[in-house]
Rosetta silent file (secondary structure, phi, psi, omega in degrees, C-alpha in Angstrom):
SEQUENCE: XXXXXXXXXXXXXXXXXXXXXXXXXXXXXXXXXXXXXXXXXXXXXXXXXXXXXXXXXXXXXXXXXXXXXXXXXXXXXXXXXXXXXXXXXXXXXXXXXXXXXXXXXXXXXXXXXXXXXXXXXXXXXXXXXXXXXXXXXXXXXXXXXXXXXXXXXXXXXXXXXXXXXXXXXXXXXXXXXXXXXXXXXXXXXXXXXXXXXXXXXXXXXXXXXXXXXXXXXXXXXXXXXXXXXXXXXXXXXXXXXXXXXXXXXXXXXXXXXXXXXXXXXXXXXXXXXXXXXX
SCORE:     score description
SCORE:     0.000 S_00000001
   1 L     0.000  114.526  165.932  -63.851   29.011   31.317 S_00000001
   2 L   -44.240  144.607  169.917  -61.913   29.521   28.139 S_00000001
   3 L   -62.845  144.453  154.688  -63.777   29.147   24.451 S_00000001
   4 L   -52.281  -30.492  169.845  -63.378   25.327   23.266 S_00000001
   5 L  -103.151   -0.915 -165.120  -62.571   26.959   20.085 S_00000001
   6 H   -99.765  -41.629  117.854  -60.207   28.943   20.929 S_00000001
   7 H   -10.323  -40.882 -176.358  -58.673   25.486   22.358 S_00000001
   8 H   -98.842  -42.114 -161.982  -58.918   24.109   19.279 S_00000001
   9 H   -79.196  -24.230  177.079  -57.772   26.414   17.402 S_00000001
  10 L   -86.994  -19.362  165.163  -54.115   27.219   19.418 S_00000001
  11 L   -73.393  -29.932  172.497  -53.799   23.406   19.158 S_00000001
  12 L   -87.478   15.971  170.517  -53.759   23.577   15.290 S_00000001
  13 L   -90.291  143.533 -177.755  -51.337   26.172   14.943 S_00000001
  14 L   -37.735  121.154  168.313  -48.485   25.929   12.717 S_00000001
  15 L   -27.345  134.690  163.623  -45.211   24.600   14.357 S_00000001
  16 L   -50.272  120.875  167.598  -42.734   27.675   15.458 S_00000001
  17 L   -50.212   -2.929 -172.788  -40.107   27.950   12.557 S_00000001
  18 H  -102.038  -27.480  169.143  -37.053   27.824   14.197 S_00000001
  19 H   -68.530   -7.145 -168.127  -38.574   23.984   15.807 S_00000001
  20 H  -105.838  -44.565  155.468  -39.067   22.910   12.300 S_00000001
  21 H    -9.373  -67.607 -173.908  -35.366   24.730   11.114 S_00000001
  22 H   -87.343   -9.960  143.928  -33.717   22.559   13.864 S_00000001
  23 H   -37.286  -66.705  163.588  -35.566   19.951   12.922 S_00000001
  24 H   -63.113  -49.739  154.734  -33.993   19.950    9.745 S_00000001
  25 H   -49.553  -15.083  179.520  -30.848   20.627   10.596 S_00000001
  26 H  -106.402  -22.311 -162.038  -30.713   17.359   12.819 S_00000001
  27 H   -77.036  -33.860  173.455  -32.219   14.742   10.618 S_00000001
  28 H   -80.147    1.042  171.167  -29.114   14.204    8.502 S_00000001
  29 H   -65.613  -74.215  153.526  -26.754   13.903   11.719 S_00000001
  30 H   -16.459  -66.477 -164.660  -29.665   11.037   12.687 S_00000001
  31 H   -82.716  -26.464  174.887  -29.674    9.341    9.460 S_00000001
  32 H   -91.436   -5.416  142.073  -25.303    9.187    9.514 S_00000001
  33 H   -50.560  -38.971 -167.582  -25.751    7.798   12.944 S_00000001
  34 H   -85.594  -44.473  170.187  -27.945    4.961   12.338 S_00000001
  35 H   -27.241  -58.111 -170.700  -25.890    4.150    9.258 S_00000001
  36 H   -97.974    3.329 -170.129  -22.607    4.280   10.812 S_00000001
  37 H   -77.020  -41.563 -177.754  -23.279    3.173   13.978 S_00000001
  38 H   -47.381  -26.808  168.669  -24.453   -0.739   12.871 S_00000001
  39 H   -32.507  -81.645  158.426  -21.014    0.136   10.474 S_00000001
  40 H   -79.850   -3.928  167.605  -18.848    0.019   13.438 S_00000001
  41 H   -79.812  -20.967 -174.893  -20.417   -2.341   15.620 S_00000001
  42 H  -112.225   -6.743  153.291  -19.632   -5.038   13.287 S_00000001
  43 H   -36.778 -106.492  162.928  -16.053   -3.602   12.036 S_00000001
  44 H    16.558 -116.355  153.522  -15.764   -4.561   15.840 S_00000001
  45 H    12.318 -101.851 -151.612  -17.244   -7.740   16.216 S_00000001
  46 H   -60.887  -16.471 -174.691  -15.569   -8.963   13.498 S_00000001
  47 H  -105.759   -6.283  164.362  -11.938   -7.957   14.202 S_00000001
  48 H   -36.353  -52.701 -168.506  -12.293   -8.333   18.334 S_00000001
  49 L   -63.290  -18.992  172.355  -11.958  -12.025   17.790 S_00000001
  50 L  -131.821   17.164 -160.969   -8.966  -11.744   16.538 S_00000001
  51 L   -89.668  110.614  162.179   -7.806   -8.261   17.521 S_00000001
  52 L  -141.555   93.524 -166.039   -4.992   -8.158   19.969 S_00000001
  53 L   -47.786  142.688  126.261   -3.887   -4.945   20.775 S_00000001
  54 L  -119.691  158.544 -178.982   -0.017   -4.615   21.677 S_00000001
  55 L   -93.154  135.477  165.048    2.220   -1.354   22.725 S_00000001
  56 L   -25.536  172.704  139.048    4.589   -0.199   20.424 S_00000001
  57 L  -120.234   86.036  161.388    8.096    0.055   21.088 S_00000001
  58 H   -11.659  -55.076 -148.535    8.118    3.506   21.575 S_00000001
  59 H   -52.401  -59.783 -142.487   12.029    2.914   22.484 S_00000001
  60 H   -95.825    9.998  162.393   13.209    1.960   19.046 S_00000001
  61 L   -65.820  157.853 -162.236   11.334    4.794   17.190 S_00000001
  62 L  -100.326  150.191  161.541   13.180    6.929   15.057 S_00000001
  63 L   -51.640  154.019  162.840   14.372   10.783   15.903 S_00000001
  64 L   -37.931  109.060 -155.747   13.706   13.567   13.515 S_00000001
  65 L   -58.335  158.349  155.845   15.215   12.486   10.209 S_00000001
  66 L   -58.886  158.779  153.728   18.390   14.541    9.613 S_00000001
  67 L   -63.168   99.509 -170.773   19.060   16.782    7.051 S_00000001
  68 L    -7.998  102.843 -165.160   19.800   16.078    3.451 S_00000001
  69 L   -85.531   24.661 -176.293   24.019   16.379    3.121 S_00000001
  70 L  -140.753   75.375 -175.913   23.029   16.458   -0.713 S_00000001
  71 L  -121.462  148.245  178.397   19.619   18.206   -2.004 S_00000001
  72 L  -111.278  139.857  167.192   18.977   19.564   -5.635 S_00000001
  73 L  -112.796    2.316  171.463   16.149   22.497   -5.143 S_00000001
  74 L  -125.010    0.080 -174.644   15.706   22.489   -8.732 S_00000001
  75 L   -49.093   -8.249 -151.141   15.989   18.538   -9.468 S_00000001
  76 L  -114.450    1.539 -142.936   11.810   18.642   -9.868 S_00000001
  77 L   -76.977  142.656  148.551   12.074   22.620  -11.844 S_00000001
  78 L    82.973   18.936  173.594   10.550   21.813  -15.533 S_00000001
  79 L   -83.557  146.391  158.959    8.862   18.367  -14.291 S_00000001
  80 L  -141.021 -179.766  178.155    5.874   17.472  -15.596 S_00000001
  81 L   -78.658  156.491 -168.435    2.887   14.824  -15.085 S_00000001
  82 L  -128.133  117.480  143.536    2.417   11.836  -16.867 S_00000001
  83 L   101.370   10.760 -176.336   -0.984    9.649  -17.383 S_00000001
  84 L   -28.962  161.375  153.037   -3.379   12.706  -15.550 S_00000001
  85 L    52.956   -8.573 -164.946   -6.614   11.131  -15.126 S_00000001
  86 L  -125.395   17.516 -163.818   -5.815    7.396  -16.820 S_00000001
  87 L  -148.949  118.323 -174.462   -3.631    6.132  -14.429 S_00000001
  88 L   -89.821   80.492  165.140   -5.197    5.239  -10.243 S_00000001
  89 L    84.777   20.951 -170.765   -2.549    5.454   -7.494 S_00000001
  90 L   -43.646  111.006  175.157    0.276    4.360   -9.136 S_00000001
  91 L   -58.725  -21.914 -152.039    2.926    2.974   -6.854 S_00000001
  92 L  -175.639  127.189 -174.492    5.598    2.154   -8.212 S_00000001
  93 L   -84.055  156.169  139.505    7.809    2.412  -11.667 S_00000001
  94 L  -153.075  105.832  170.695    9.785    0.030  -13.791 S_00000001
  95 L   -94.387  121.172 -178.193   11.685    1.334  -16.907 S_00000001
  96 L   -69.617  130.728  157.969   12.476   -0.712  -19.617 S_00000001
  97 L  -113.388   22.065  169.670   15.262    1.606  -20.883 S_00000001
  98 L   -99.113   -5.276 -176.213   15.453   -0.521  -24.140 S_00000001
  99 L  -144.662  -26.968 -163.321   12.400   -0.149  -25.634 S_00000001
 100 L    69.227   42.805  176.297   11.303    3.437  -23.078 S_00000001
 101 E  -108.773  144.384 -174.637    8.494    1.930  -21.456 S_00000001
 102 E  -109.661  165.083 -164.411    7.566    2.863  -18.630 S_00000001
 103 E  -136.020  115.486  155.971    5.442   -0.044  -16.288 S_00000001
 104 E  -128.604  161.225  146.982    3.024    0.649  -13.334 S_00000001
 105 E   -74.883  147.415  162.750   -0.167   -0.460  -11.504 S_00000001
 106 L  -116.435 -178.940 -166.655   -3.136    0.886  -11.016 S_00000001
 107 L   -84.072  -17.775 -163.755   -6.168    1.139   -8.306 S_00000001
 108 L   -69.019  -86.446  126.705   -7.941   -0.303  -11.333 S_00000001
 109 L  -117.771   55.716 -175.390   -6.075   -3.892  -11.527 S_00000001
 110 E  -134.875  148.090 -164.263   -4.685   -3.009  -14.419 S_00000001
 111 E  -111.516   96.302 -166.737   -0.704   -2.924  -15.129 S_00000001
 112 E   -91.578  159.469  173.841   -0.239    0.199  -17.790 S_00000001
 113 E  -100.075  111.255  128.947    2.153    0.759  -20.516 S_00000001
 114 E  -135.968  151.194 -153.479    3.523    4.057  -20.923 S_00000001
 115 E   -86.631  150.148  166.297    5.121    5.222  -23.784 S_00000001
 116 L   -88.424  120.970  177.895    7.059    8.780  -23.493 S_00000001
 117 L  -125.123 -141.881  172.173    6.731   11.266  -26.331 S_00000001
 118 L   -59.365  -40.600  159.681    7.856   14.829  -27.114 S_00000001
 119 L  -132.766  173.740 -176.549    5.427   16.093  -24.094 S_00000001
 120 H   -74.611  -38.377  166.247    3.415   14.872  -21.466 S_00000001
 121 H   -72.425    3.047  166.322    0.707   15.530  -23.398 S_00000001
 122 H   -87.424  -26.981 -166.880    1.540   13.259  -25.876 S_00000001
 123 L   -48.061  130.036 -153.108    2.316   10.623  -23.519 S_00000001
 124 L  -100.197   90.002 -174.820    0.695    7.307  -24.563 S_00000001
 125 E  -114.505  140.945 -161.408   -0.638    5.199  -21.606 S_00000001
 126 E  -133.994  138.782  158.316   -2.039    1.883  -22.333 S_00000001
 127 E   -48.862  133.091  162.731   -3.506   -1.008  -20.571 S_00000001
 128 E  -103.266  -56.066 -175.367   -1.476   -3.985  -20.874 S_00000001
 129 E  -129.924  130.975  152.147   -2.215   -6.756  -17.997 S_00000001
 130 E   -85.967  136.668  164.549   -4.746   -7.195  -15.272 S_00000001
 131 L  -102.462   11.630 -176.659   -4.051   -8.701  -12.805 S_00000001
 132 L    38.924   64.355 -164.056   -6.962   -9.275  -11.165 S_00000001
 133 L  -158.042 -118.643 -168.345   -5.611   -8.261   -7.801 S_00000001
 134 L  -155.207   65.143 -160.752   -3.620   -4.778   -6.691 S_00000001
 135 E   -75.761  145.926  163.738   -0.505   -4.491   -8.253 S_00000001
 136 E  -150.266  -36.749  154.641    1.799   -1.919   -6.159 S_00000001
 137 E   -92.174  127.446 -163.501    5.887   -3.071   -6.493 S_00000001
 138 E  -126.127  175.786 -174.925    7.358   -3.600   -9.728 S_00000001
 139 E   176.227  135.583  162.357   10.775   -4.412  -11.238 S_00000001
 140 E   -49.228  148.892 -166.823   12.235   -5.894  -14.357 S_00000001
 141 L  -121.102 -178.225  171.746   13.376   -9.444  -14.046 S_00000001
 142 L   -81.400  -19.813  177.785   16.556  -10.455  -16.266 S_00000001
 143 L   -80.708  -11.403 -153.297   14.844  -11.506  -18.773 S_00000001
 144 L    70.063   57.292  174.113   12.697   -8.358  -19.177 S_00000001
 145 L  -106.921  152.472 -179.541    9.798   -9.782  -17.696 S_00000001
 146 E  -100.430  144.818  159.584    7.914   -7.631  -14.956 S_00000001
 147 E   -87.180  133.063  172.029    8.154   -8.889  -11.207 S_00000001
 148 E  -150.564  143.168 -168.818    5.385   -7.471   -9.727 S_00000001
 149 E   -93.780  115.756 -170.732    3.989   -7.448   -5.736 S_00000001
 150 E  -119.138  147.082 -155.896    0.441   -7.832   -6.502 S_00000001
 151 L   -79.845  -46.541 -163.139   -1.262   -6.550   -2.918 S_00000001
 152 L  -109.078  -42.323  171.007   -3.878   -9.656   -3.031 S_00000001
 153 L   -94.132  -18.234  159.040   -2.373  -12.618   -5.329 S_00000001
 154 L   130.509 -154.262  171.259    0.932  -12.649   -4.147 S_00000001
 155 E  -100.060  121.400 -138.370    4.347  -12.340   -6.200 S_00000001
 156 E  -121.424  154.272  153.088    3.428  -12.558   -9.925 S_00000001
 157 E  -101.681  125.717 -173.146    6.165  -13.149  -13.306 S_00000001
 158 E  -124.975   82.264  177.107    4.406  -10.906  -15.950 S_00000001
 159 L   -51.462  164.768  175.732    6.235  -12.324  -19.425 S_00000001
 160 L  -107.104   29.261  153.119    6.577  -10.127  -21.995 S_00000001
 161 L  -116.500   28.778  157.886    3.974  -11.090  -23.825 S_00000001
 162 L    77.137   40.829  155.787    1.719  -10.494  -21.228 S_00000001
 163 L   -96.723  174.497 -160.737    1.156  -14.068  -19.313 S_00000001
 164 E  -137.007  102.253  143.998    0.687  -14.176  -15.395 S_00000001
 165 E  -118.412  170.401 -146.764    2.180  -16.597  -13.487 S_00000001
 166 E  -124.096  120.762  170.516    1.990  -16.643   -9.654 S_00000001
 167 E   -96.031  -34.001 -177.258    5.893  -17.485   -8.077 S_00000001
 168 E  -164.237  161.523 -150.405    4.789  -17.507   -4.805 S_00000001
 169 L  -148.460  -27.851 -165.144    1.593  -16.829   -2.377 S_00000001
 170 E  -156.569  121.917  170.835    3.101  -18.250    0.766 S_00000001
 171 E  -115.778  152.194  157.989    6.073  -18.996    2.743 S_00000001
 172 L    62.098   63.066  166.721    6.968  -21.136    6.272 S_00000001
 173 L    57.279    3.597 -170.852    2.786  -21.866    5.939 S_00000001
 174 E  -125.860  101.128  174.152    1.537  -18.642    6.113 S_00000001
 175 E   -38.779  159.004 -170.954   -0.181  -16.886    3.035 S_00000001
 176 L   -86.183  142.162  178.598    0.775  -13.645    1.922 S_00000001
 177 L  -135.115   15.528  135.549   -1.994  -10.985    2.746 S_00000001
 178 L  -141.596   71.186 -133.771   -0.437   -7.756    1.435 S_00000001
 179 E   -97.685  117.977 -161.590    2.440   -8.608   -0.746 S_00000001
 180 E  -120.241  -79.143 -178.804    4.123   -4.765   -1.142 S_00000001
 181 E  -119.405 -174.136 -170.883    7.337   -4.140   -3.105 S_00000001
 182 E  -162.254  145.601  166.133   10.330   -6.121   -5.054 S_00000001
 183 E  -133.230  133.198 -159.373   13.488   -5.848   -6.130 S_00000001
 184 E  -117.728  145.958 -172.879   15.345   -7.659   -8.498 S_00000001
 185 L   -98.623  158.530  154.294   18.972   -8.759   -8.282 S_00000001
 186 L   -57.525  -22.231  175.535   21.637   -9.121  -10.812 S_00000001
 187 L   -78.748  -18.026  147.056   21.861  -12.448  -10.203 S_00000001
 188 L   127.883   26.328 -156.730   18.222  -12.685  -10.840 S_00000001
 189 E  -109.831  140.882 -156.735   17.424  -13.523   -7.180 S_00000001
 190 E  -121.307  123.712  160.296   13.995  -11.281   -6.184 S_00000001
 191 E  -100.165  147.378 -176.276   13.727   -9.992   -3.080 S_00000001
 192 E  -171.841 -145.339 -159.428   10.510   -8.502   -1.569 S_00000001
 193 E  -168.154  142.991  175.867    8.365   -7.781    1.192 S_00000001
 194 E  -123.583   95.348 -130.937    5.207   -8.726    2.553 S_00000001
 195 L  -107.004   34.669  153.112    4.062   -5.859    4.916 S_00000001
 196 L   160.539  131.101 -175.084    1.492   -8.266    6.676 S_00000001
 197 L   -85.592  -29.275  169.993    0.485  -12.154    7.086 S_00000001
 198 L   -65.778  -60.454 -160.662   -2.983  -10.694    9.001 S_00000001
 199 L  -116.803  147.549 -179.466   -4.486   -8.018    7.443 S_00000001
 200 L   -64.685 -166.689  165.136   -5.260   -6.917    3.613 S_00000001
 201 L   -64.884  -72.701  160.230   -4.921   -4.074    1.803 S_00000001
 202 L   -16.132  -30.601 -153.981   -8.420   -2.609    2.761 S_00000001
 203 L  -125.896   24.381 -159.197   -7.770   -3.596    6.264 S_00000001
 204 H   -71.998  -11.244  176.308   -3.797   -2.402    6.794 S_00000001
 205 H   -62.807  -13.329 -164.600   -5.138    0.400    9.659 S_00000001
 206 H   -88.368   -7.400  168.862   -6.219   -2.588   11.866 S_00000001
 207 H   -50.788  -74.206 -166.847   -1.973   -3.374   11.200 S_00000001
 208 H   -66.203  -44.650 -158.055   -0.733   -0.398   12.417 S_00000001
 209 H   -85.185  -23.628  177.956   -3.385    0.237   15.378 S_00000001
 210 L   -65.154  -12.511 -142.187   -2.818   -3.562   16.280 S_00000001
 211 L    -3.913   68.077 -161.165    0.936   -2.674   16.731 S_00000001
 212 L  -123.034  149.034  168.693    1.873   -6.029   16.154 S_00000001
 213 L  -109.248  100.851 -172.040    4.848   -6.884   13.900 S_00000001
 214 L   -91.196   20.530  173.589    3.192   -9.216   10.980 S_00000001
 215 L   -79.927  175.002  166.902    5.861   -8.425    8.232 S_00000001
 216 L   166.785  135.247  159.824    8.399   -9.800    6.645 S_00000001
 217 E   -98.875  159.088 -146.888   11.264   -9.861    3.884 S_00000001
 218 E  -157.601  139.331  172.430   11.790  -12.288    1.634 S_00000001
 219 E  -129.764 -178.568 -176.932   13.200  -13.662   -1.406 S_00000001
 220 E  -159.292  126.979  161.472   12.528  -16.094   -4.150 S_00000001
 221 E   -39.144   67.872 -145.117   14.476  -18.121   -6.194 S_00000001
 222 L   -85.649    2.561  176.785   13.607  -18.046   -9.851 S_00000001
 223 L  -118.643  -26.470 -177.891   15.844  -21.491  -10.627 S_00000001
 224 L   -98.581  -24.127  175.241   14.711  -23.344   -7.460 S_00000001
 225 L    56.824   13.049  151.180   11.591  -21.545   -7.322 S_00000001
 226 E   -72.582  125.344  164.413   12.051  -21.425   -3.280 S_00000001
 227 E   -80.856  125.908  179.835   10.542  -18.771   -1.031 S_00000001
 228 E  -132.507  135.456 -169.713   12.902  -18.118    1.708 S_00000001
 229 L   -68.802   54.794 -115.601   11.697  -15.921    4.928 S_00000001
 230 L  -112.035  -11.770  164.565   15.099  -14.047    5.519 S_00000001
 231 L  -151.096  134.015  159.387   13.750  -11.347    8.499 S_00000001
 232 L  -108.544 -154.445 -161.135   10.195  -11.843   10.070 S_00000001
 233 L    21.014   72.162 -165.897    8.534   -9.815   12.923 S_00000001
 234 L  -141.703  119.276  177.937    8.760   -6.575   11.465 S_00000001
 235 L   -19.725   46.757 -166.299    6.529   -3.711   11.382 S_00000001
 236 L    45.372   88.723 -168.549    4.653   -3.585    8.056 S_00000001
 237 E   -74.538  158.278 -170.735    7.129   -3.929    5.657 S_00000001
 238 E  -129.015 -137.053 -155.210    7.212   -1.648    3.109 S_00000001
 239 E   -66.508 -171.713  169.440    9.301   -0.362    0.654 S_00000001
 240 E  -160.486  171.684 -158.852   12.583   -1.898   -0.788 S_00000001
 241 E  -160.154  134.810  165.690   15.315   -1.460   -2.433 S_00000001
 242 E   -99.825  147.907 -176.297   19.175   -3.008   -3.620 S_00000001
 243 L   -90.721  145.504 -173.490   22.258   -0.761   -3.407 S_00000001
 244 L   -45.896  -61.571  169.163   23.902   -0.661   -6.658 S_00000001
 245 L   -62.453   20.503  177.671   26.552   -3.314   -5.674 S_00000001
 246 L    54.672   -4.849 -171.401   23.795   -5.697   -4.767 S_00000001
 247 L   -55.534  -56.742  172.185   25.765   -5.893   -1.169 S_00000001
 248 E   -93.624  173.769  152.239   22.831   -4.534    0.830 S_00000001
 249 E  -143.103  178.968 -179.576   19.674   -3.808    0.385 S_00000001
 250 E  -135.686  134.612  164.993   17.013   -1.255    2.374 S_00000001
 251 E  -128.694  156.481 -164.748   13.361   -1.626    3.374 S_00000001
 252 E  -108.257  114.116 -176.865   10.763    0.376    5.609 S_00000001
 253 E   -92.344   80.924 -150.650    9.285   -0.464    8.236 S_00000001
 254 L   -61.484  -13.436  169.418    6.558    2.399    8.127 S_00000001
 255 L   -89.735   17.979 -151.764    4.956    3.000   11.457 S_00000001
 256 L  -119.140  -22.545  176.883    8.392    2.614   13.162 S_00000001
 257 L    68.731   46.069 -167.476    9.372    6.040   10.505 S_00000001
 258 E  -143.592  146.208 -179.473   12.467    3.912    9.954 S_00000001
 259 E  -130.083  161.206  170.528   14.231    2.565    7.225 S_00000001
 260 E  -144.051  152.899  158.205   17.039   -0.372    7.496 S_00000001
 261 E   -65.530  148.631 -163.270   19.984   -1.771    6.057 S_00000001
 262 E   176.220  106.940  156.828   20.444   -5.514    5.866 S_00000001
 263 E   -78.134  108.872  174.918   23.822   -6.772    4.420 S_00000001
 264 E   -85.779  132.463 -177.313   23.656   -9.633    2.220 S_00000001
 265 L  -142.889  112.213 -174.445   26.232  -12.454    2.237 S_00000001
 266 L    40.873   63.309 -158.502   24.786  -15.420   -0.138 S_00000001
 267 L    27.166   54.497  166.158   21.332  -14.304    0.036 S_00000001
 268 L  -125.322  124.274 -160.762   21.576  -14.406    3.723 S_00000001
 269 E   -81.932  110.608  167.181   20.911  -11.381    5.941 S_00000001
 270 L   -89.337    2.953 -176.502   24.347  -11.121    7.732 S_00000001
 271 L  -150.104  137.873  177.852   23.104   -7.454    9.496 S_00000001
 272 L  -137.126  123.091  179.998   20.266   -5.720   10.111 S_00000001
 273 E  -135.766  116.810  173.670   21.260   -1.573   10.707 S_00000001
 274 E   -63.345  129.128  178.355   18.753    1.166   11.214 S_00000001
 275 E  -104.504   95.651  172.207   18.923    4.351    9.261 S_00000001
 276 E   -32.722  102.687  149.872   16.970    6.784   11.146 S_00000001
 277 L   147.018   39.947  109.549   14.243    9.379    9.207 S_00000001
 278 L    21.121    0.000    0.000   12.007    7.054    7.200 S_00000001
């Protein structure tokens, strides 16, 4: 019969090191499971209810963009950065070229000023307006007022003394829920793009994986102050942009890797023609 203490004593011996080693090694694996799992169970939940998966159309996807029949390799030589560090994700430009301001958004809310100087390190960047939203497309108005595609309030007049008013939030019933670029006409008629009526900023992957097309461009009227839809169903519109003779304009439809053409005849889309390599 084995000693009793000898029993006792191989029961109180110290753990092997390599079981307490993987021990260690597993408990933070552990702790970002139970964190993330409860994480994504209700990510789930909540967008199942309204989550309706469709398939692309694969079809209408674009080819390998072509090659450039124009490229400058040195257009960027002698470039430098503007705003390091004071300026969050900036989207999008608008230059005053009368006064040499330059206008952007930030991740903060905030709509900066910057001034240009001798160098970049001189460069002046200043808050001007919050917007208490996301600004991300901007554009000069006729007046020199900024147009700006605020992500979360909708399509904002920015005066230039720095007042906010909201032109439009909604068109045909349906609120704007990521309100993305703008363009301004000569005639002073603003076109712009709402790259989804479902989903937010925060929440544009369930857009894209949803394959659904909740987009749409759009203009608005700054003497009638009408929002007019002028192409719906369209693949999270993005950017946009008028051709110098205001005849067309172009916007992106970004998971489609596509850009299009859309001929204007009295702010009416008379065309709609894909340009392949987006």
């Amino acid at each position: 019969m084995p000693d009793s203490k000898d029993s006792a004593s191989s029961a109180k011996s110290p753990t092997h090191p390599r079981i307490l080693n993987s021990k260690r090694r597993s408990w933070p694996i552990v702790l970002f499971l139970s964190v993330m799992l409860p994480v994504v169970a209700a990510m789930v939940v909540y967008n199942l209810d309204s989550f309706d998966v469709a398939p692309m159309p694969l079809h209408e996807l674009s080819p390998p963009p072509q090659p450039a029949l124009l490229r400058n390799e040195r257009m960027l030589q002698g470039a430098e950065l503007l705003g390091v560090g004071k300026v969050q994700g900036p989207e999008d430009i608008a230059y005053d070229s009368r006064s040499g301001i330059i206008y952007t958004g930030s991740g903060d809310g905030w709509i900066k000023r910057v001034w240009l100087n001798e160098s970049a390190s001189d460069t002046v960047v200043e808050n001007w307006v919050r917007t208490g939203g996301r600004p991300l497309g901007l554009a000069l108005g006729l007046n020199n007022e900024v147009i700006v595609a605020d992500a979360y309030k909708g399509l904002l007049n920015i005066s230039r003394g720095g007042a906010i008013e909201l032109l439009a939030d909604e068109a045909e019933d349906l609120k704007f829920k990521l309100t993305d670029d703008v363009d301004v006409a000569k005639d002073g008629m603003i076109y712009f793009t709402d790259a989804s009526h479902k989903y937010g900023l925060h929440e544009f992957i369930w857009d894209i994986l949803e394959g659904r097309p909740y987009g749409r461009l759009m203009s608005f009227d700054p003497v009638s102050k009408r929002t007019k839809v002028l192409l719906s169903d369209l693949y999270f519109a993005n950017g946009i942009a008028l051709s110098p003779d205001q005849h067309y304009l172009l916007f992106c439809e970004t998971p489609m890797y596509v850009f299009f053409l859309s001929v204007i005849i009295l702010t009416k889309i008379s065309s709609v023609n894909a340009l392949f390599g987006c």
